[in-house]
PyMOL Python script that loads the backbone (N, CA, C, O; Angstrom):
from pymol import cmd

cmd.read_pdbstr("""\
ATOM      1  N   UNK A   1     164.954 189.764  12.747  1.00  0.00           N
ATOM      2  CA  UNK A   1     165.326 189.946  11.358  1.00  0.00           C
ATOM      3  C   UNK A   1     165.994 188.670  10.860  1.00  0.00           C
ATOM      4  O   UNK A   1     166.143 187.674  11.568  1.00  0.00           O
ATOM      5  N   UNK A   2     166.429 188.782   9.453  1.00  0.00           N
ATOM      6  CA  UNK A   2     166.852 187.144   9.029  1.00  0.00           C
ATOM      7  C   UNK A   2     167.904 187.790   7.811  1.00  0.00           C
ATOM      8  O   UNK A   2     167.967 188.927   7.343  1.00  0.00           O
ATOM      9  N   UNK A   3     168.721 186.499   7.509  1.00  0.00           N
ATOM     10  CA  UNK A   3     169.385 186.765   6.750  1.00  0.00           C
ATOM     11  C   UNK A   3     168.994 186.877   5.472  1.00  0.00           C
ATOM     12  O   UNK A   3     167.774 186.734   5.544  1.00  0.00           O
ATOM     13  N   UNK A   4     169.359 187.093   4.013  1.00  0.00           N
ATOM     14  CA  UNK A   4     168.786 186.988   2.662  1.00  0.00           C
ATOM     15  C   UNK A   4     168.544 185.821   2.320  1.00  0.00           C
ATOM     16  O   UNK A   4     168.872 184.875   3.036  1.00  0.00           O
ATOM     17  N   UNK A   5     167.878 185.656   1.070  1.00  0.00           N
ATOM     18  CA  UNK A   5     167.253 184.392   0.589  1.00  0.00           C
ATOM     19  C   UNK A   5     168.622 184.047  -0.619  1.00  0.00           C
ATOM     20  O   UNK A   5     169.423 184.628  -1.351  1.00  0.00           O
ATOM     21  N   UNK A   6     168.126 182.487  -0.126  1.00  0.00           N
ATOM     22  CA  UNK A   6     169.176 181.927  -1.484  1.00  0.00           C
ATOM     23  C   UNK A   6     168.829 182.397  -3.148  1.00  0.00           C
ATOM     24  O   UNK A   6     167.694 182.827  -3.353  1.00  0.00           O
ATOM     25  N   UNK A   7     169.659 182.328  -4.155  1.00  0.00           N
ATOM     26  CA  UNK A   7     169.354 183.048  -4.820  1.00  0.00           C
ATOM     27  C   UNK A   7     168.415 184.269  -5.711  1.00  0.00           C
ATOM     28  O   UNK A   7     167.753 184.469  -6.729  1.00  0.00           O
ATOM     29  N   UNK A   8     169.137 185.105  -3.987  1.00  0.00           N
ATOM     30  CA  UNK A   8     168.672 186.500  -4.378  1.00  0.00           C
ATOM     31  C   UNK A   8     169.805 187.479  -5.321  1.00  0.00           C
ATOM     32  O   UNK A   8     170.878 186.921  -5.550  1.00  0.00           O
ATOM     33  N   UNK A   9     169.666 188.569  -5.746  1.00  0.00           N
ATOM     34  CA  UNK A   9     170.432 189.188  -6.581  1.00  0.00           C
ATOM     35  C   UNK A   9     171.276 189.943  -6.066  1.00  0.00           C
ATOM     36  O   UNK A   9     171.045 189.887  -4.858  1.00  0.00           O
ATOM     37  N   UNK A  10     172.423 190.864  -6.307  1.00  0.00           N
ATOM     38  CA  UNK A  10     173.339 191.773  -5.307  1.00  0.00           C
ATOM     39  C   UNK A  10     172.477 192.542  -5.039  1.00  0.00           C
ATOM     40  O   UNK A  10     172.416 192.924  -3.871  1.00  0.00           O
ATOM     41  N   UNK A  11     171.566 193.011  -5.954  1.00  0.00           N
ATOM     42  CA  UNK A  11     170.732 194.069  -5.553  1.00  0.00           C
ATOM     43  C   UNK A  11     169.713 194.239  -4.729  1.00  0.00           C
ATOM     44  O   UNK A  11     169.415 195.240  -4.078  1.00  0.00           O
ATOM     45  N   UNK A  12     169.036 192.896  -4.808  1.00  0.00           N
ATOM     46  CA  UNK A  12     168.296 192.822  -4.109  1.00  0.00           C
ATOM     47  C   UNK A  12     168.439 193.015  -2.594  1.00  0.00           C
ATOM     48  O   UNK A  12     167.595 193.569  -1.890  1.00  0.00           O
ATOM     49  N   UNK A  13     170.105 192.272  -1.988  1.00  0.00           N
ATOM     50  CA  UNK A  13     170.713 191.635  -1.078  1.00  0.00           C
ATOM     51  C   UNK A  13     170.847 193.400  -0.194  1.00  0.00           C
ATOM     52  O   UNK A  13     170.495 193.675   0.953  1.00  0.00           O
ATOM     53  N   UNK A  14     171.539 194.415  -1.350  1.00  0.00           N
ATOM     54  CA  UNK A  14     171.604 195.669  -0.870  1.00  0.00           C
ATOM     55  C   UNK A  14     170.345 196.303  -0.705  1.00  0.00           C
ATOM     56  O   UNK A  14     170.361 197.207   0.131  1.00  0.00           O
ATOM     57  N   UNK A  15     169.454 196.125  -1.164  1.00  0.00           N
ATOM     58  CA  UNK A  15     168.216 196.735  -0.832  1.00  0.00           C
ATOM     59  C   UNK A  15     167.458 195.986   0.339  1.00  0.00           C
ATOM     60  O   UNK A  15     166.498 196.588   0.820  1.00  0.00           O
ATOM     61  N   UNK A  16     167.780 194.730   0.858  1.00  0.00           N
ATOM     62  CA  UNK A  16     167.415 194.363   2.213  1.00  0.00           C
ATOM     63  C   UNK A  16     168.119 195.534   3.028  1.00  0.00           C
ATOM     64  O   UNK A  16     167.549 196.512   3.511  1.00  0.00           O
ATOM     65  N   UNK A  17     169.337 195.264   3.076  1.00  0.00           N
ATOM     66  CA  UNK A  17     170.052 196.186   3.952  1.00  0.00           C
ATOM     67  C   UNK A  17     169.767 197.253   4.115  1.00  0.00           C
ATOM     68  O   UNK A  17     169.609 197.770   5.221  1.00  0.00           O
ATOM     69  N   UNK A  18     169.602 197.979   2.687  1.00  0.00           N
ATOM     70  CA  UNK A  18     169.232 199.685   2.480  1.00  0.00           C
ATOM     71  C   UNK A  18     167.805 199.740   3.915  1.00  0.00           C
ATOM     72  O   UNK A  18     167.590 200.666   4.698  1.00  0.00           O
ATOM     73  N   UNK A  19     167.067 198.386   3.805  1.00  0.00           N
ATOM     74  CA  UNK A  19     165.546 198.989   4.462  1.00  0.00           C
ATOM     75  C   UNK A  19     165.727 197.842   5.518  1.00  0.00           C
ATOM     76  O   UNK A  19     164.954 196.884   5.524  1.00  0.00           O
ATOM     77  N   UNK A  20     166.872 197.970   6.506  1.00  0.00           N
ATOM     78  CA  UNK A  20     166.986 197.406   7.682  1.00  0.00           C
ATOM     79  C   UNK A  20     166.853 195.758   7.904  1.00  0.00           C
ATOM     80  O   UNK A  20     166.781 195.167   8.982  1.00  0.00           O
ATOM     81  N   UNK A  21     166.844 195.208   6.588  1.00  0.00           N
ATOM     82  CA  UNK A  21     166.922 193.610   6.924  1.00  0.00           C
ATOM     83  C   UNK A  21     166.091 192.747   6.177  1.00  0.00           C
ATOM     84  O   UNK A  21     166.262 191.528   6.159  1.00  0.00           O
ATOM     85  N   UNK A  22     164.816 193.582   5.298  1.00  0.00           N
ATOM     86  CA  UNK A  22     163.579 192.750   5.051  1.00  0.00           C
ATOM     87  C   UNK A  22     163.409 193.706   3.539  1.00  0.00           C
ATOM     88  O   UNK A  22     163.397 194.928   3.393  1.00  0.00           O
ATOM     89  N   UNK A  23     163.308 192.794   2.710  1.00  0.00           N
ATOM     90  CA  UNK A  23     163.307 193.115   1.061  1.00  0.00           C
ATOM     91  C   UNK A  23     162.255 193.989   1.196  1.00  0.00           C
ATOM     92  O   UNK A  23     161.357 193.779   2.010  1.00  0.00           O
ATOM     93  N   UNK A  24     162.289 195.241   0.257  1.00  0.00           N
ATOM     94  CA  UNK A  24     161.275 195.825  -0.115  1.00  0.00           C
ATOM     95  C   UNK A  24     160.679 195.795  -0.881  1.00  0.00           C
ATOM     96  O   UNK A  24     161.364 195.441  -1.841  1.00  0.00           O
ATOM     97  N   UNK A  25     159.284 196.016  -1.291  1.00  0.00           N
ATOM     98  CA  UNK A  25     158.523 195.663  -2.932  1.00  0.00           C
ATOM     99  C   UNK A  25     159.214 196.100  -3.596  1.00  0.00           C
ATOM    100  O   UNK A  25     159.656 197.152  -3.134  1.00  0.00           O
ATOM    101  N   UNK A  26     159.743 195.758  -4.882  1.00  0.00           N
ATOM    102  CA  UNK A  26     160.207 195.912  -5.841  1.00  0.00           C
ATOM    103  C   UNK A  26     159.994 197.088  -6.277  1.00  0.00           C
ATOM    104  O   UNK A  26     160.796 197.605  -7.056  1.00  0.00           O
ATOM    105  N   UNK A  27     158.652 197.863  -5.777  1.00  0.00           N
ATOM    106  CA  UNK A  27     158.529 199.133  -6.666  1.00  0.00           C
ATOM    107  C   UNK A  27     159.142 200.124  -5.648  1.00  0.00           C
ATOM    108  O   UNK A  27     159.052 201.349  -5.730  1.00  0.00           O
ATOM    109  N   UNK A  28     159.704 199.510  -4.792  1.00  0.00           N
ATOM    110  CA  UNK A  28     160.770 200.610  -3.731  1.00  0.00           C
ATOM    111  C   UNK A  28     162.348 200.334  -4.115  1.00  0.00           C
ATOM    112  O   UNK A  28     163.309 200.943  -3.646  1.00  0.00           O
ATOM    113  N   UNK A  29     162.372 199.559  -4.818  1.00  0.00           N
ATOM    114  CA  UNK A  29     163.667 199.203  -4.882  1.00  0.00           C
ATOM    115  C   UNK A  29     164.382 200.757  -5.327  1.00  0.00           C
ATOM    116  O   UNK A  29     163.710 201.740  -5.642  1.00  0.00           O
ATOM    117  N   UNK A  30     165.897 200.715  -5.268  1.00  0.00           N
ATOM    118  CA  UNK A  30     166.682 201.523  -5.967  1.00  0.00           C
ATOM    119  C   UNK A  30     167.759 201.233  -6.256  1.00  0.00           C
ATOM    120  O   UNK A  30     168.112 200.269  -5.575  1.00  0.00           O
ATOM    121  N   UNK A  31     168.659 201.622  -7.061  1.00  0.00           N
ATOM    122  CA  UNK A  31     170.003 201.297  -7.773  1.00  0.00           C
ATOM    123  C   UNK A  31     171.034 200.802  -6.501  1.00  0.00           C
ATOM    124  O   UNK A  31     171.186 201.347  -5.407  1.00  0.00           O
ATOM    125  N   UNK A  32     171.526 199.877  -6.908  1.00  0.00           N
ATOM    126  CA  UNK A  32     172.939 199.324  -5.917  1.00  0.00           C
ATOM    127  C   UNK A  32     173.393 200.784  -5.285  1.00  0.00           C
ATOM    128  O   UNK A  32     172.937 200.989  -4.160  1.00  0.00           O
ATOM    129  N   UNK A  33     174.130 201.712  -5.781  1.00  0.00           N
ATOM    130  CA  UNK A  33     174.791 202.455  -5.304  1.00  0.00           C
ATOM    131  C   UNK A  33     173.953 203.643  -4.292  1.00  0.00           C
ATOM    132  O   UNK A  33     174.597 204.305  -3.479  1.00  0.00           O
ATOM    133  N   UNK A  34     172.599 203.799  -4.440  1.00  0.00           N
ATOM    134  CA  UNK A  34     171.806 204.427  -3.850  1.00  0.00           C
ATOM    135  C   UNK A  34     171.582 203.572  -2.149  1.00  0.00           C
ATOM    136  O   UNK A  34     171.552 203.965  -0.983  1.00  0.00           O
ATOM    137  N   UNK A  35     171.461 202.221  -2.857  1.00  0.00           N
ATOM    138  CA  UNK A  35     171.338 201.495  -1.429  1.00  0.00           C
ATOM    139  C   UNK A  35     172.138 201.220  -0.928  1.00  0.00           C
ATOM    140  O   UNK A  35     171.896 200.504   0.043  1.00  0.00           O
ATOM    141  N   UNK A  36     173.451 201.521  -1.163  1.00  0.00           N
ATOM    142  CA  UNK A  36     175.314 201.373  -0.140  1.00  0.00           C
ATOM    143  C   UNK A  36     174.774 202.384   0.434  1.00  0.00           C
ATOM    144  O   UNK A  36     174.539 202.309   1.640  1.00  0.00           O
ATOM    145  N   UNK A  37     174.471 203.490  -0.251  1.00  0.00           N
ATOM    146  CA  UNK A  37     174.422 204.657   0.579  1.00  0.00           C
ATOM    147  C   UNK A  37     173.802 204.875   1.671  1.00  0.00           C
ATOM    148  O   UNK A  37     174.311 205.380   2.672  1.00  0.00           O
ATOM    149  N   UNK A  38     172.266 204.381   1.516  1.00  0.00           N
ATOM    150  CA  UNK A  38     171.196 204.012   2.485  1.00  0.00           C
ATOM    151  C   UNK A  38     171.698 203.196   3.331  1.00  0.00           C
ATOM    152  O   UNK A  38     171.524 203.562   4.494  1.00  0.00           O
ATOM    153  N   UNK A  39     172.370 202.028   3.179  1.00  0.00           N
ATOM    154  CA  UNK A  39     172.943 201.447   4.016  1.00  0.00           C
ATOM    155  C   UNK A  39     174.054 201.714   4.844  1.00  0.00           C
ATOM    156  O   UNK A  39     174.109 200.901   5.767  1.00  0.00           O
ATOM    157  N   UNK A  40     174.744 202.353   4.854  1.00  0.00           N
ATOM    158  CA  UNK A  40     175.996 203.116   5.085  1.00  0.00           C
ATOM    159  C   UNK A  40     175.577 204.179   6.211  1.00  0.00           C
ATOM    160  O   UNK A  40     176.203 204.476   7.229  1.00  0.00           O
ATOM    161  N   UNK A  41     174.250 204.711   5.713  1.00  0.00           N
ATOM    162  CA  UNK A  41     174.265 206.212   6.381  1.00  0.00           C
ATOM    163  C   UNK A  41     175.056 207.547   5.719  1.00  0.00           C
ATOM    164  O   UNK A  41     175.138 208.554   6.422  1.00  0.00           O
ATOM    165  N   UNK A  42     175.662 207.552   4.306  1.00  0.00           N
ATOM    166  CA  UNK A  42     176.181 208.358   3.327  1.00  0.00           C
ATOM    167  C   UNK A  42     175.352 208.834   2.241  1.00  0.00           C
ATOM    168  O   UNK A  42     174.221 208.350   2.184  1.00  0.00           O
ATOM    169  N   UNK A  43     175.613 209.498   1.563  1.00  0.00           N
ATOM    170  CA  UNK A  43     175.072 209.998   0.528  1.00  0.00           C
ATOM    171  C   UNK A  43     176.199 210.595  -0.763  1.00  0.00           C
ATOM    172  O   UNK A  43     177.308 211.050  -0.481  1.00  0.00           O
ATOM    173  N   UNK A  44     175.803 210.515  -1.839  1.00  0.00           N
ATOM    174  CA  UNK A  44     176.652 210.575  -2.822  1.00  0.00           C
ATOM    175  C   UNK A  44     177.825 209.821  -3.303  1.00  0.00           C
ATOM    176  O   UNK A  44     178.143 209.930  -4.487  1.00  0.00           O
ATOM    177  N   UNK A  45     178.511 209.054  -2.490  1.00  0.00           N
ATOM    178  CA  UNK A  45     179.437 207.817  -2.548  1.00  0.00           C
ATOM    179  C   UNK A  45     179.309 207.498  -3.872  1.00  0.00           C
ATOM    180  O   UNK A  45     178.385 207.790  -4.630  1.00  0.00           O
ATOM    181  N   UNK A  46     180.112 206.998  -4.050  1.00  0.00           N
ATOM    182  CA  UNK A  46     180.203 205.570  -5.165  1.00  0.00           C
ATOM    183  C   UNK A  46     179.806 204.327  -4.330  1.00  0.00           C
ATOM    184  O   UNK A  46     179.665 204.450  -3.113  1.00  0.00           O
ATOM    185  N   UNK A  47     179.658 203.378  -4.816  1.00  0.00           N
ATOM    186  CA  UNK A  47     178.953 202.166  -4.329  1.00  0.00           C
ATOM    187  C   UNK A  47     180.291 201.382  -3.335  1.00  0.00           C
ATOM    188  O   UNK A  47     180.130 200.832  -2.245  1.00  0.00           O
ATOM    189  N   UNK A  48     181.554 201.532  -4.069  1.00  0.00           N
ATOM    190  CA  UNK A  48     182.747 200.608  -3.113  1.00  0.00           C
ATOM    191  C   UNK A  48     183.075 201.860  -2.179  1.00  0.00           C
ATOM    192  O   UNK A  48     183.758 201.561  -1.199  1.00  0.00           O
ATOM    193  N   UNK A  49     182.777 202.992  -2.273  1.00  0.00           N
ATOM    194  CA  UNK A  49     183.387 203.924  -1.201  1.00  0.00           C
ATOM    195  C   UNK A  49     182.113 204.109   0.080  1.00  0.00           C
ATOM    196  O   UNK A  49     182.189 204.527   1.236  1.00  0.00           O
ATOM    197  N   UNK A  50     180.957 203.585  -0.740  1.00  0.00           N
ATOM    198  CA  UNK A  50     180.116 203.598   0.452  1.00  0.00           C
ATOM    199  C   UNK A  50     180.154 202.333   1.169  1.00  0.00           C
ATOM    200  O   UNK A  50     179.432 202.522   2.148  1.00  0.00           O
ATOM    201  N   UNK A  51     180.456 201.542   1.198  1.00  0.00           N
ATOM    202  CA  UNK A  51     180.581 200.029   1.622  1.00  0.00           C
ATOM    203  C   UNK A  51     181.723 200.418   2.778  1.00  0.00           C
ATOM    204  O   UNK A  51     181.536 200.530   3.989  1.00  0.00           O
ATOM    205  N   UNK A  52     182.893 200.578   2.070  1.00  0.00           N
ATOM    206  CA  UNK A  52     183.751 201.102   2.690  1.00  0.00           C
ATOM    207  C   UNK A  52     183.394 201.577   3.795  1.00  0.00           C
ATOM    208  O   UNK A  52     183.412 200.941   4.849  1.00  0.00           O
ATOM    209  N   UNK A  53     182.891 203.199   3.617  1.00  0.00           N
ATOM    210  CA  UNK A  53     183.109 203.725   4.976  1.00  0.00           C
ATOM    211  C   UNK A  53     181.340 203.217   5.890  1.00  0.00           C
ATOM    212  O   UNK A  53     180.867 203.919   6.784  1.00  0.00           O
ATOM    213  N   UNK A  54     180.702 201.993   5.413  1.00  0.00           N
ATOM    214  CA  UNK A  54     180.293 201.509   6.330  1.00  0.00           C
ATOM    215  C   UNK A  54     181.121 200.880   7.238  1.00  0.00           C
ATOM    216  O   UNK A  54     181.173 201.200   8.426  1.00  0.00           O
ATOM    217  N   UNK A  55     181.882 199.850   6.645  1.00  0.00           N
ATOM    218  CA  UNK A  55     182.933 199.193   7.314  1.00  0.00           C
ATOM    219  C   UNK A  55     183.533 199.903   8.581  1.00  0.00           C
ATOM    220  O   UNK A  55     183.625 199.575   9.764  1.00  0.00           O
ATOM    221  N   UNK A  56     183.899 200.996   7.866  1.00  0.00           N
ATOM    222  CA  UNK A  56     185.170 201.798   8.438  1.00  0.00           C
ATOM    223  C   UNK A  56     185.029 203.462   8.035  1.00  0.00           C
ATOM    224  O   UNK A  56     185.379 204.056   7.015  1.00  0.00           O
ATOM    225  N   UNK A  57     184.406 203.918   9.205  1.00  0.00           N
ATOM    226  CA  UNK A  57     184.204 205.806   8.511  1.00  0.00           C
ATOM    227  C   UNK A  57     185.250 206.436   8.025  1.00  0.00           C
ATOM    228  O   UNK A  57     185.382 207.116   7.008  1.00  0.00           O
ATOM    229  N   UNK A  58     186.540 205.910   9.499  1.00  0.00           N
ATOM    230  CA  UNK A  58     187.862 206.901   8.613  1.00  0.00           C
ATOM    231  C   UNK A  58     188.699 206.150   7.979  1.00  0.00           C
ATOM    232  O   UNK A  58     189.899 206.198   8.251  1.00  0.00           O
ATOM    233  N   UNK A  59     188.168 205.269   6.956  1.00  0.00           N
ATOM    234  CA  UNK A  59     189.453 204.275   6.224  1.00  0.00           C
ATOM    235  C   UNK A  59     189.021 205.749   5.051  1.00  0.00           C
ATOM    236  O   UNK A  59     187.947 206.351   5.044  1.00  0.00           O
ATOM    237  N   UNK A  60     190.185 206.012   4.191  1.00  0.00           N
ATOM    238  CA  UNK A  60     190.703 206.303   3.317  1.00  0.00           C
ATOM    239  C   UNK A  60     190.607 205.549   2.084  1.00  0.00           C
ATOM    240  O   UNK A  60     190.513 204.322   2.037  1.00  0.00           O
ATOM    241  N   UNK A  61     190.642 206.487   0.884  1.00  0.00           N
ATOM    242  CA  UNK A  61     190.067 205.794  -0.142  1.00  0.00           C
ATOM    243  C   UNK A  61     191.795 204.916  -0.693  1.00  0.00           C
ATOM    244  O   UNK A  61     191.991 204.011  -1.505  1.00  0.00           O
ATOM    245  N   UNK A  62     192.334 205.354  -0.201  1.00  0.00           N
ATOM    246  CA  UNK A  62     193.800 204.712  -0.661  1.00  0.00           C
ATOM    247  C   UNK A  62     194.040 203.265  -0.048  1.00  0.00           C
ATOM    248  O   UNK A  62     195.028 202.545  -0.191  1.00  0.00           O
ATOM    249  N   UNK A  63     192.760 203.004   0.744  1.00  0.00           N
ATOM    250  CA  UNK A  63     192.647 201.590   1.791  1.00  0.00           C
ATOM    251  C   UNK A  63     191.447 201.122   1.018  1.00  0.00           C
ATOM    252  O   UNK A  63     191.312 199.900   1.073  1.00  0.00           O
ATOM    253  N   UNK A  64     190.695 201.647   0.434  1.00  0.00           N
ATOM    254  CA  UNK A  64     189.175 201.140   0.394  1.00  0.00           C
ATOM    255  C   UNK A  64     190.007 199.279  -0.052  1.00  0.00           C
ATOM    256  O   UNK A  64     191.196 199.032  -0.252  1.00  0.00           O
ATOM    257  N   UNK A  65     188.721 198.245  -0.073  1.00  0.00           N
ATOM    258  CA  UNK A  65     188.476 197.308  -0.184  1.00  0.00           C
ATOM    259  C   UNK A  65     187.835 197.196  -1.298  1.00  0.00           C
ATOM    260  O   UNK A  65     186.739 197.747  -1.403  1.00  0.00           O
ATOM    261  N   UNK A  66     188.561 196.218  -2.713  1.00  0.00           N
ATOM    262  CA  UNK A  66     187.658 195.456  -3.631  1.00  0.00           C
ATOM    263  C   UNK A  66     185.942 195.248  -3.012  1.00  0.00           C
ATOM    264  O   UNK A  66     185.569 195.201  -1.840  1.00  0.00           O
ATOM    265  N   UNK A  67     185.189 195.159  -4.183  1.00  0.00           N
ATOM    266  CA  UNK A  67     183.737 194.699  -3.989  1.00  0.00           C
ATOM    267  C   UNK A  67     183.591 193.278  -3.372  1.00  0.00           C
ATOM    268  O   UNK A  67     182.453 192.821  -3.264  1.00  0.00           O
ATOM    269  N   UNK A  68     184.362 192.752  -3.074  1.00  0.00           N
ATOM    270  CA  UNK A  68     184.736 190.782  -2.779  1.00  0.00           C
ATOM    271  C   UNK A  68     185.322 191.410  -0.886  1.00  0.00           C
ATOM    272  O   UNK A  68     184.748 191.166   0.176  1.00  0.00           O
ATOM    273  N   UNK A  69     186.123 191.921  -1.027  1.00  0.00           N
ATOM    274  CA  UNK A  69     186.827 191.875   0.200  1.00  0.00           C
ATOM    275  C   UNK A  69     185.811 192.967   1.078  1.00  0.00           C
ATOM    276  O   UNK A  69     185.459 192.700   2.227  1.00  0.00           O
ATOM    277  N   UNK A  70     185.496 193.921   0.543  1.00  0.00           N
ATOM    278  CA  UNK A  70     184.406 194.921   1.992  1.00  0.00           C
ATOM    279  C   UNK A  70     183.317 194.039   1.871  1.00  0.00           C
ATOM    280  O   UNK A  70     182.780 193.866   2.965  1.00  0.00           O
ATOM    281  N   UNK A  71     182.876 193.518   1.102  1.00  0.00           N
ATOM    282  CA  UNK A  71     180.822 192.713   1.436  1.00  0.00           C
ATOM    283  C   UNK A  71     181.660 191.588   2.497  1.00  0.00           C
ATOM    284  O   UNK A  71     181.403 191.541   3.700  1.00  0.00           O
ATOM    285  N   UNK A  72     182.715 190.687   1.819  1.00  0.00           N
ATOM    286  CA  UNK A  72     183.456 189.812   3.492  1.00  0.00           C
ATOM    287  C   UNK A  72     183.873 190.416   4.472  1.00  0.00           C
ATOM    288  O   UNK A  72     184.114 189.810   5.517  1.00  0.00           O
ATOM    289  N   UNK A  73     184.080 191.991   4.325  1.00  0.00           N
ATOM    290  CA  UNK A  73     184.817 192.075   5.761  1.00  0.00           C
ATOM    291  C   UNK A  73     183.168 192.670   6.348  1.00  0.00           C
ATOM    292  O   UNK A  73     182.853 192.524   7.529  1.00  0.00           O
ATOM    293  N   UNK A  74     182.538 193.119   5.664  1.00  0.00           N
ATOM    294  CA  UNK A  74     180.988 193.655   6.094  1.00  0.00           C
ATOM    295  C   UNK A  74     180.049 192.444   6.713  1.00  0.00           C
ATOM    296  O   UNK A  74     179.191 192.556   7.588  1.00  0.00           O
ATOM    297  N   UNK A  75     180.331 191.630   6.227  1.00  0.00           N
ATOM    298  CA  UNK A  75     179.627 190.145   6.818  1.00  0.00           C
ATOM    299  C   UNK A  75     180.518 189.293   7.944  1.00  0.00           C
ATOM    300  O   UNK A  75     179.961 188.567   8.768  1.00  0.00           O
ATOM    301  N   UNK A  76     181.803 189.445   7.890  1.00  0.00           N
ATOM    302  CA  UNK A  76     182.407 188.551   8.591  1.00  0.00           C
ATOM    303  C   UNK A  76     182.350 187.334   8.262  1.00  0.00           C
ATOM    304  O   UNK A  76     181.959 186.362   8.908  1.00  0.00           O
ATOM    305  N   UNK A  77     182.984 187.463   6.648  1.00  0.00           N
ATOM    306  CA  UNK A  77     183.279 186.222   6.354  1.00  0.00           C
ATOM    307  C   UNK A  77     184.180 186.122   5.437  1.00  0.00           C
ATOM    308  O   UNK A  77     184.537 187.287   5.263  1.00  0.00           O
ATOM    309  N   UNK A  78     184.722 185.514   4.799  1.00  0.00           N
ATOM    310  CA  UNK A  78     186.084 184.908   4.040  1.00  0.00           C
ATOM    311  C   UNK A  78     185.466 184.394   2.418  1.00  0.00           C
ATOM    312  O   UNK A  78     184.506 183.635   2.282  1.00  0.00           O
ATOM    313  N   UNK A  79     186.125 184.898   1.469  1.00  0.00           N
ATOM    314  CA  UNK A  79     185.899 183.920   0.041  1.00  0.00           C
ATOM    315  C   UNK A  79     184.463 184.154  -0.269  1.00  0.00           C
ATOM    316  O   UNK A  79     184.143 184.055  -1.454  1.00  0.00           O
ATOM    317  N   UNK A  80     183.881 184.341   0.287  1.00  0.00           N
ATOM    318  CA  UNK A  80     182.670 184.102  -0.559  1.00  0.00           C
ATOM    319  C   UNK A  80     182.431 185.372  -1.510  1.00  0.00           C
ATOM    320  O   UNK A  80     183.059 186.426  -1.409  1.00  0.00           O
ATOM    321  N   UNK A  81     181.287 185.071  -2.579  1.00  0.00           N
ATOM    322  CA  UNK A  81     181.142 186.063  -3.745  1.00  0.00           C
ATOM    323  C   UNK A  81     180.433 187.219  -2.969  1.00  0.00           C
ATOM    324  O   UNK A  81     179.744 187.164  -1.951  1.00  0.00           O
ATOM    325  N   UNK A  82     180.807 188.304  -3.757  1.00  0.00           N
ATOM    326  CA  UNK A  82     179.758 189.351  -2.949  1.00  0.00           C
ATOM    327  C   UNK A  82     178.203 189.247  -2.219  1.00  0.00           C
ATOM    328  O   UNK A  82     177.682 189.517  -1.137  1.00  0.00           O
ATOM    329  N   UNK A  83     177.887 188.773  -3.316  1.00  0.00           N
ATOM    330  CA  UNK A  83     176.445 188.617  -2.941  1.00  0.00           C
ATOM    331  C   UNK A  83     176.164 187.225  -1.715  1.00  0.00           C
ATOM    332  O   UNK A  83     175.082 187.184  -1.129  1.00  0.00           O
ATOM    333  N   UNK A  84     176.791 186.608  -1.556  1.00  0.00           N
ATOM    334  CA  UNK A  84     176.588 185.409  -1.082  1.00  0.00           C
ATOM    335  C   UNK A  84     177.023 186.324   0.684  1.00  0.00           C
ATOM    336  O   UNK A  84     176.385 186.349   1.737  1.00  0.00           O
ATOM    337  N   UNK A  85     178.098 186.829   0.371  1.00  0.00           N
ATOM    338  CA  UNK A  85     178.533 187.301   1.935  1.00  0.00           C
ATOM    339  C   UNK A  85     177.204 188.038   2.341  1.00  0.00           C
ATOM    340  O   UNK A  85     176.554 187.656   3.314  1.00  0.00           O
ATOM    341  N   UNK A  86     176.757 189.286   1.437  1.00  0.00           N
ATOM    342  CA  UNK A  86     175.841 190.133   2.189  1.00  0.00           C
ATOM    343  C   UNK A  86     174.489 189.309   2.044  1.00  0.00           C
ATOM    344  O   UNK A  86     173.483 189.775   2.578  1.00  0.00           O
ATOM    345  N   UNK A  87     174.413 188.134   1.364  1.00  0.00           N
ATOM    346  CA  UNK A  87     173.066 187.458   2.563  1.00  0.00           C
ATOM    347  C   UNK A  87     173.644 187.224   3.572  1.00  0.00           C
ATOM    348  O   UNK A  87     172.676 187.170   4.331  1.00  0.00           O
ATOM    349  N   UNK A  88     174.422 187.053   4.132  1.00  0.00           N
ATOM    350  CA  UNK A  88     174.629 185.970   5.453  1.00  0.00           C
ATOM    351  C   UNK A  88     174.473 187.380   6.435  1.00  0.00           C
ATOM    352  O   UNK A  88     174.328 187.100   7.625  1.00  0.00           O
ATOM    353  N   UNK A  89     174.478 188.449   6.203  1.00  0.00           N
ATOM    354  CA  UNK A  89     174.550 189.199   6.710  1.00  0.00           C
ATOM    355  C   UNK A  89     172.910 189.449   7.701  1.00  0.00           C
ATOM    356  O   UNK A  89     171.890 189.319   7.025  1.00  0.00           O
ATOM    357  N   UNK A  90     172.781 189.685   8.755  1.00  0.00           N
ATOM    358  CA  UNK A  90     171.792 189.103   9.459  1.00  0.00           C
ATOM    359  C   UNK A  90     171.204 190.538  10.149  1.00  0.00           C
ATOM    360  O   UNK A  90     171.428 190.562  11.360  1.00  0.00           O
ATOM    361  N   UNK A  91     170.755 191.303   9.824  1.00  0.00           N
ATOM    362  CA  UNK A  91     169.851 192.664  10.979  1.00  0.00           C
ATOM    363  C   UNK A  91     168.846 192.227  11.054  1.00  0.00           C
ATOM    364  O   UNK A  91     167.972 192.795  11.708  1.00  0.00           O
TER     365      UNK A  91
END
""", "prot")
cmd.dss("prot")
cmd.show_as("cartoon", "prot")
cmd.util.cbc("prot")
cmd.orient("prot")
């Protein structure tokens, strides 16, 4: 598998993930918050609470993480913009 492409979109970046690593045709795509979920292994979430308890199943929503700080702590990386962390992100 490989990481995302340089300027790809957040959405796009979550819909690699949603389908294990490798962009899907566009006519599979689905909404950011559908694909935290897919990605996560959750359903119904909000988009930062599904990120979240990818991260972390039993973090609490009183812990959750900004959209900046869970895609870095989800990538293992520091500062970078959301989207930039979850390319680097590699399945």
């Amino acid at each position: 598998m490989a990481t995302g492409t340089a300027g790809s979109s957040f959405t796009s970046e979550l819909n690699r993930l949603a389908n294990g690593g490798t962009y899907p045709s566009l006519l599979n795509y689905v909404a950011p918050t559908q694909a935290a979920n897919v990605y996560a292994g959750t359903t119904g979430l909000a988009l930062i609470a599904a990120l979240n308890k990818k991260a972390d199943a039993n973090r609490q929503p009183n812990n959750y993480k900004a959209l900046g700080g869970i895609c870095n702590e989800l990538a293992g990386t520091t500062d970078l913009s959301p989207t930039d962390a979850l390319r680097s992100i590699n399945l």
